[in-house]
PDB file of N, CA, C and O in Angstrom:
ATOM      1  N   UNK A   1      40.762 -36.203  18.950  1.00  0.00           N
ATOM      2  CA  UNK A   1      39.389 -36.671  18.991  1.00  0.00           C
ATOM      3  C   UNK A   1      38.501 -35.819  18.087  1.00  0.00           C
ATOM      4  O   UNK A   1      37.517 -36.292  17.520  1.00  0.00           O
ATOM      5  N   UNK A   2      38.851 -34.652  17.983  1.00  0.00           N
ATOM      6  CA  UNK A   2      38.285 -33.474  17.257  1.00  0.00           C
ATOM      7  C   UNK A   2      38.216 -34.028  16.215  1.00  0.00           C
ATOM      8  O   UNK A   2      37.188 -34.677  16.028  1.00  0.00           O
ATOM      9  N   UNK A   3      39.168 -34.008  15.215  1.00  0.00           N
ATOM     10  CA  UNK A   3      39.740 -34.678  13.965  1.00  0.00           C
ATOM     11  C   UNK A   3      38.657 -35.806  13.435  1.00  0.00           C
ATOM     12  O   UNK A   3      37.868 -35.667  12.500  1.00  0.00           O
ATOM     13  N   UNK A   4      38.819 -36.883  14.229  1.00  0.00           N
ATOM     14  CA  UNK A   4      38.342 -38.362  13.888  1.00  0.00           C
ATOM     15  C   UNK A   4      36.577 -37.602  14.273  1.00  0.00           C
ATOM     16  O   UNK A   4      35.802 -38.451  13.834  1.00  0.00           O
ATOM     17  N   UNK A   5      36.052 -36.872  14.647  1.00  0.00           N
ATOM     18  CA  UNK A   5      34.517 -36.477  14.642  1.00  0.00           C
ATOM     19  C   UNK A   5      34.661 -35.682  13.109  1.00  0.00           C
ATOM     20  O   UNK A   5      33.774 -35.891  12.281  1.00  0.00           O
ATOM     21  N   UNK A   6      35.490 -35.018  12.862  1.00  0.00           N
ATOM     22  CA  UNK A   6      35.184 -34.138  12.092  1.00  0.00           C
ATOM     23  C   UNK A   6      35.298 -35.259  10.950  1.00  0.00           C
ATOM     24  O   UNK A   6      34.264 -35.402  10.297  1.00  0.00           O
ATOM     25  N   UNK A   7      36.394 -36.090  10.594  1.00  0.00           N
ATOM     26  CA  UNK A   7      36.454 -36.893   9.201  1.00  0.00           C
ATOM     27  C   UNK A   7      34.830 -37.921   9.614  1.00  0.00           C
ATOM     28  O   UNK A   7      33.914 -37.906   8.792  1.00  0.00           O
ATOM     29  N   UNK A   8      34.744 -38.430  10.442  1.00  0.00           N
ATOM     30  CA  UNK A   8      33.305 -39.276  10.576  1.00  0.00           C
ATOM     31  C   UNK A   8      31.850 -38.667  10.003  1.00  0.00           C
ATOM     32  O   UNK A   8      30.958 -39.334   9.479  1.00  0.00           O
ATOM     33  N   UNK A   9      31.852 -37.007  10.279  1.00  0.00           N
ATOM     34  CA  UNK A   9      31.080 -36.590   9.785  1.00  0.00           C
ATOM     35  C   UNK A   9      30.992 -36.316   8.241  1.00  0.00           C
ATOM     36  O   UNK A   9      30.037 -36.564   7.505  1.00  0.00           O
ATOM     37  N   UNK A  10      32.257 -35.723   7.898  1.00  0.00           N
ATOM     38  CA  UNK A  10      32.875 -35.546   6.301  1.00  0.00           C
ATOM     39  C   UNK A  10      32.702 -37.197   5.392  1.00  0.00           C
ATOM     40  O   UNK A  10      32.615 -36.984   4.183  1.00  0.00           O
ATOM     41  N   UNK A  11      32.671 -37.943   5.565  1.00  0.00           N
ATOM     42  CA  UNK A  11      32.466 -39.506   5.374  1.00  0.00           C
ATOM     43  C   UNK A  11      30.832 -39.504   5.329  1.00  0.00           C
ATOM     44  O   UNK A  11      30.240 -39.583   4.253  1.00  0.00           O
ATOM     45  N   UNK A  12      30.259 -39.423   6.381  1.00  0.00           N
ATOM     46  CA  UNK A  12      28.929 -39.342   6.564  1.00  0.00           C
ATOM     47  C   UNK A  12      28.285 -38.706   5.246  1.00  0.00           C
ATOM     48  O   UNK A  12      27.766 -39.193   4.241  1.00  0.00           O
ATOM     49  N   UNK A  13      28.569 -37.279   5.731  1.00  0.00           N
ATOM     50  CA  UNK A  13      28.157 -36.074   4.043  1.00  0.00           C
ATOM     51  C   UNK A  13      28.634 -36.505   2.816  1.00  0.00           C
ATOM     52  O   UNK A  13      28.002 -36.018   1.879  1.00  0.00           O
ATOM     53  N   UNK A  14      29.515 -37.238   2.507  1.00  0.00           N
ATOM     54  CA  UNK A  14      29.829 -37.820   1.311  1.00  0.00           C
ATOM     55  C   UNK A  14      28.774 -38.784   0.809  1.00  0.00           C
ATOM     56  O   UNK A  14      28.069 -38.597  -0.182  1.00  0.00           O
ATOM     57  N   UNK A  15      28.745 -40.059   1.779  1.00  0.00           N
ATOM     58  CA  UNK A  15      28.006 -40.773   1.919  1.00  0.00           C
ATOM     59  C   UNK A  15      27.038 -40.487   1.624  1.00  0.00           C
ATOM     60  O   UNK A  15      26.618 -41.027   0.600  1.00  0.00           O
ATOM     61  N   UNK A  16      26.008 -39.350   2.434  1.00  0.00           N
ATOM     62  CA  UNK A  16      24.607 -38.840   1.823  1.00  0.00           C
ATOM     63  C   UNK A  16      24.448 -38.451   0.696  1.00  0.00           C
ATOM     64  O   UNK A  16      23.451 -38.739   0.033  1.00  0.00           O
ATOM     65  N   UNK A  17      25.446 -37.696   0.264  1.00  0.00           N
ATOM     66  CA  UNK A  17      25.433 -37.217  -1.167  1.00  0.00           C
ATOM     67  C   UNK A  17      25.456 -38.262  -2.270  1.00  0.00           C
ATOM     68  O   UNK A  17      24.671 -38.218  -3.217  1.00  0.00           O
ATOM     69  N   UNK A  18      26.431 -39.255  -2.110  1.00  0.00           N
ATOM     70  CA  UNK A  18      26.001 -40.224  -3.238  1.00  0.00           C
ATOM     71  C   UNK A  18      24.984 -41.269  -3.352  1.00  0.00           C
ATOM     72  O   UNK A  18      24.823 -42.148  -4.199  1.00  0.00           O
ATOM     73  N   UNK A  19      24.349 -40.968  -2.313  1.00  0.00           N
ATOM     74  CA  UNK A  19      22.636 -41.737  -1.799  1.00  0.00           C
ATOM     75  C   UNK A  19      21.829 -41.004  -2.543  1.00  0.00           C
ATOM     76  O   UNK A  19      21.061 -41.366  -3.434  1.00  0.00           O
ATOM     77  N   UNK A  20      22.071 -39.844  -2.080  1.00  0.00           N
ATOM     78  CA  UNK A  20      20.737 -38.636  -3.065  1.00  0.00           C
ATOM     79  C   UNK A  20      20.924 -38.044  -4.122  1.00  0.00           C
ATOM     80  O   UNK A  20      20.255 -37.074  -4.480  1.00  0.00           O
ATOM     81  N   UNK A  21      22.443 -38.861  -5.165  1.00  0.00           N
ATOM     82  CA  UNK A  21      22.090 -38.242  -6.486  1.00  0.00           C
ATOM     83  C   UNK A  21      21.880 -40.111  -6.893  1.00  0.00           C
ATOM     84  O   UNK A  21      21.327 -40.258  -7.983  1.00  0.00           O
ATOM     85  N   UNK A  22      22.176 -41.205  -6.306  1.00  0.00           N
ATOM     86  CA  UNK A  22      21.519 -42.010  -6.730  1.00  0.00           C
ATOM     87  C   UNK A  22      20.596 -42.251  -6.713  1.00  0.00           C
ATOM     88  O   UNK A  22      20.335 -43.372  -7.150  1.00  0.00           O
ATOM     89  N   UNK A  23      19.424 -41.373  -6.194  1.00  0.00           N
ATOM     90  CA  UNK A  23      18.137 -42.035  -5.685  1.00  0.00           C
ATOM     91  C   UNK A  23      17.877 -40.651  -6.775  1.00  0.00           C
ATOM     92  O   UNK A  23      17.508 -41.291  -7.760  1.00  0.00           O
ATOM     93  N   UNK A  24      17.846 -39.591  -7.098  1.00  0.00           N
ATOM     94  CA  UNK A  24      17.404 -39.172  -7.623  1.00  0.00           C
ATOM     95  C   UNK A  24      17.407 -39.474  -9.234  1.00  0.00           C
ATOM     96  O   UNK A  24      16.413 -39.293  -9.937  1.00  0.00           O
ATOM     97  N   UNK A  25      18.823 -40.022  -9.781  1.00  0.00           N
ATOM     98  CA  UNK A  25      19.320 -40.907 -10.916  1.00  0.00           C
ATOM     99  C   UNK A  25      19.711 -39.876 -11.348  1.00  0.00           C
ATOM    100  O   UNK A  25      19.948 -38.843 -10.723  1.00  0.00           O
ATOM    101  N   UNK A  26      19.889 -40.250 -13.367  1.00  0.00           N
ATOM    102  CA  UNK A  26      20.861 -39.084 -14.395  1.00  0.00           C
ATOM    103  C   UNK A  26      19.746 -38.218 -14.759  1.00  0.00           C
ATOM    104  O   UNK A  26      18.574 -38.592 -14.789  1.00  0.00           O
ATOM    105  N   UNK A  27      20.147 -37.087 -15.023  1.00  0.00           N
ATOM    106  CA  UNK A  27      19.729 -36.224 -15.504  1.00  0.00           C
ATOM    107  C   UNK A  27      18.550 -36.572 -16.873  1.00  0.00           C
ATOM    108  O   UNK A  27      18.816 -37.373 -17.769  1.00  0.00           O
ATOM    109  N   UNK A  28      17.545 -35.970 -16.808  1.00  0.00           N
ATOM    110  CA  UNK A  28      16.735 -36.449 -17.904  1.00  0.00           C
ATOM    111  C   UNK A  28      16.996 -35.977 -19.911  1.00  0.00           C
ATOM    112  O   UNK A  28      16.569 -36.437 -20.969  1.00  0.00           O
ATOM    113  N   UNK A  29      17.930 -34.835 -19.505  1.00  0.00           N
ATOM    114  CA  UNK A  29      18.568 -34.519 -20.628  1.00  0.00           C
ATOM    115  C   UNK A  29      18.509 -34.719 -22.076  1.00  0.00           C
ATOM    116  O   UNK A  29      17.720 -35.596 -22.429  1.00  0.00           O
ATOM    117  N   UNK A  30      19.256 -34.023 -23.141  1.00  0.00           N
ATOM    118  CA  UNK A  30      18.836 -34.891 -24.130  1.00  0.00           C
ATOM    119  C   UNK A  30      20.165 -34.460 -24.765  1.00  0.00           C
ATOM    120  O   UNK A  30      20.605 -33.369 -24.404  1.00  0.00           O
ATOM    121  N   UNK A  31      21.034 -35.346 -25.880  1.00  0.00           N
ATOM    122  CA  UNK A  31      21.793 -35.011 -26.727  1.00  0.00           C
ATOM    123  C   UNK A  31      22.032 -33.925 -27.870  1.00  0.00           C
ATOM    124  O   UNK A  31      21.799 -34.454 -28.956  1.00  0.00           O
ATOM    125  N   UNK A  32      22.380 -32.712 -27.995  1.00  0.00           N
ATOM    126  CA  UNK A  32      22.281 -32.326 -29.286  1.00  0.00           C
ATOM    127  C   UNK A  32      22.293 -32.659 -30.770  1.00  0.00           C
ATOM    128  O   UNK A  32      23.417 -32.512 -31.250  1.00  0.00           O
ATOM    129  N   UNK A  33      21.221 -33.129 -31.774  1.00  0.00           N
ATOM    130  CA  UNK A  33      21.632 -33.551 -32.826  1.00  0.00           C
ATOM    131  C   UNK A  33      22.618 -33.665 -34.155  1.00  0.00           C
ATOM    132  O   UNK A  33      22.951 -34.368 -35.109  1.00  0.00           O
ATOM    133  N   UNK A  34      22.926 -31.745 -33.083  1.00  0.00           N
ATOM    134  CA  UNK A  34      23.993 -31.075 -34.042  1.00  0.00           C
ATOM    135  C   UNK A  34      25.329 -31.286 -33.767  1.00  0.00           C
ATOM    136  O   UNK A  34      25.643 -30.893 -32.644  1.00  0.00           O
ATOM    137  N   UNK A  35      26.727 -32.054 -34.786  1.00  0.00           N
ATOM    138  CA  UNK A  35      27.564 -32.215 -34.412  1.00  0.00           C
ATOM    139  C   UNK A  35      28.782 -30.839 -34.008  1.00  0.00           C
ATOM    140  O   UNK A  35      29.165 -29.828 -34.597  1.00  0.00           O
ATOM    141  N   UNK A  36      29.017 -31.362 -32.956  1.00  0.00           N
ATOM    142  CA  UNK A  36      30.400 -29.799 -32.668  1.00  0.00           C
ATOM    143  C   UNK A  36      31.631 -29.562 -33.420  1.00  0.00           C
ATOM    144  O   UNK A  36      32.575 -30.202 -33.884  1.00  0.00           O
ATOM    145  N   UNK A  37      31.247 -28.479 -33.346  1.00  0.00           N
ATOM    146  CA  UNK A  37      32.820 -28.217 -34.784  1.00  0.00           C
ATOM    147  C   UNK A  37      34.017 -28.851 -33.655  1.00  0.00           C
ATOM    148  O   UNK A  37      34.300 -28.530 -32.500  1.00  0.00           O
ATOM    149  N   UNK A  38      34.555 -29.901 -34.592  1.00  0.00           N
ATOM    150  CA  UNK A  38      35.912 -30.391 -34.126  1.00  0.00           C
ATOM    151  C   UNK A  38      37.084 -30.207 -35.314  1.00  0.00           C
ATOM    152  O   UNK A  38      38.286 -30.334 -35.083  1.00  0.00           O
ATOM    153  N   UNK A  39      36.733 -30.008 -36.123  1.00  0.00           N
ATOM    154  CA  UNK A  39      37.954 -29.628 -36.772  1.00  0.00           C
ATOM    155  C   UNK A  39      38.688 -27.561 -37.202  1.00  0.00           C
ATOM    156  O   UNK A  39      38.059 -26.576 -37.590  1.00  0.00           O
ATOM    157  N   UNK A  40      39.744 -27.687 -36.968  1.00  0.00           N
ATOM    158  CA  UNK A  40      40.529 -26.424 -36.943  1.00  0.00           C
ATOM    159  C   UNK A  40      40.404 -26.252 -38.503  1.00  0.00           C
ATOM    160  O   UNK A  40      40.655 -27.018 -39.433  1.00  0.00           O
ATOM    161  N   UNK A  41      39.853 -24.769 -38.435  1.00  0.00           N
ATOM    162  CA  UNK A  41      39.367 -24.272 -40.148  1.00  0.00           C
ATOM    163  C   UNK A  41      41.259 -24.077 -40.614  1.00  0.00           C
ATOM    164  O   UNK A  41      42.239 -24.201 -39.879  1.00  0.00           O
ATOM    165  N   UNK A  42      41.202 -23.802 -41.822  1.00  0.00           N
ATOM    166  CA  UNK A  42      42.333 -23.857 -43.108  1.00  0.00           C
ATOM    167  C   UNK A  42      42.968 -22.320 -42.097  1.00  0.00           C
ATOM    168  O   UNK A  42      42.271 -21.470 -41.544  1.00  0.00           O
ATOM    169  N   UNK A  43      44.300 -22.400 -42.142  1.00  0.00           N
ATOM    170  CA  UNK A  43      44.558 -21.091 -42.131  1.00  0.00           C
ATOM    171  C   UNK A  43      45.277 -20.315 -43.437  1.00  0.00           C
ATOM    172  O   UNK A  43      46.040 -20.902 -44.205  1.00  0.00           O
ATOM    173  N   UNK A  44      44.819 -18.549 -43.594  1.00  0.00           N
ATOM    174  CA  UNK A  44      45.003 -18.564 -45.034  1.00  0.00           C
ATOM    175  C   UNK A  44      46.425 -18.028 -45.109  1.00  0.00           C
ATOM    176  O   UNK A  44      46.974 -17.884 -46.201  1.00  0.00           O
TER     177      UNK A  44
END
C-alpha cells in the first residue's frame, strides 16, 4: 500500500512539473549569431 501512495504521489510531482514549465513556456533566449567551430583544424 506504501508503494502504490508513494508512485501516486511521484506521478502527481511529475504531473505538476510539466504543468509549470508549460504554463511558464520556452525560455526567452536568443541564438548566437556566431557559428561554432565544427570542423577539426589540419594536423601538422
Amino acid at each position: 500500500m506504501r508503494a502504490l501512495v508513494a508512485a501516486v504521489i511521484g506521478v502527481a510531482a511529475a504531473f505538476a512539473l510539466v504543468l509549470t514549465v508549460t504554463a511558464i513556456g520556452p525560455p526567452s533566449g536568443r541564438t548566437s549569431p556566431k557559428p561554432l567551430l565544427t570542423t577539426v583544424p589540419a594536423h601538422p
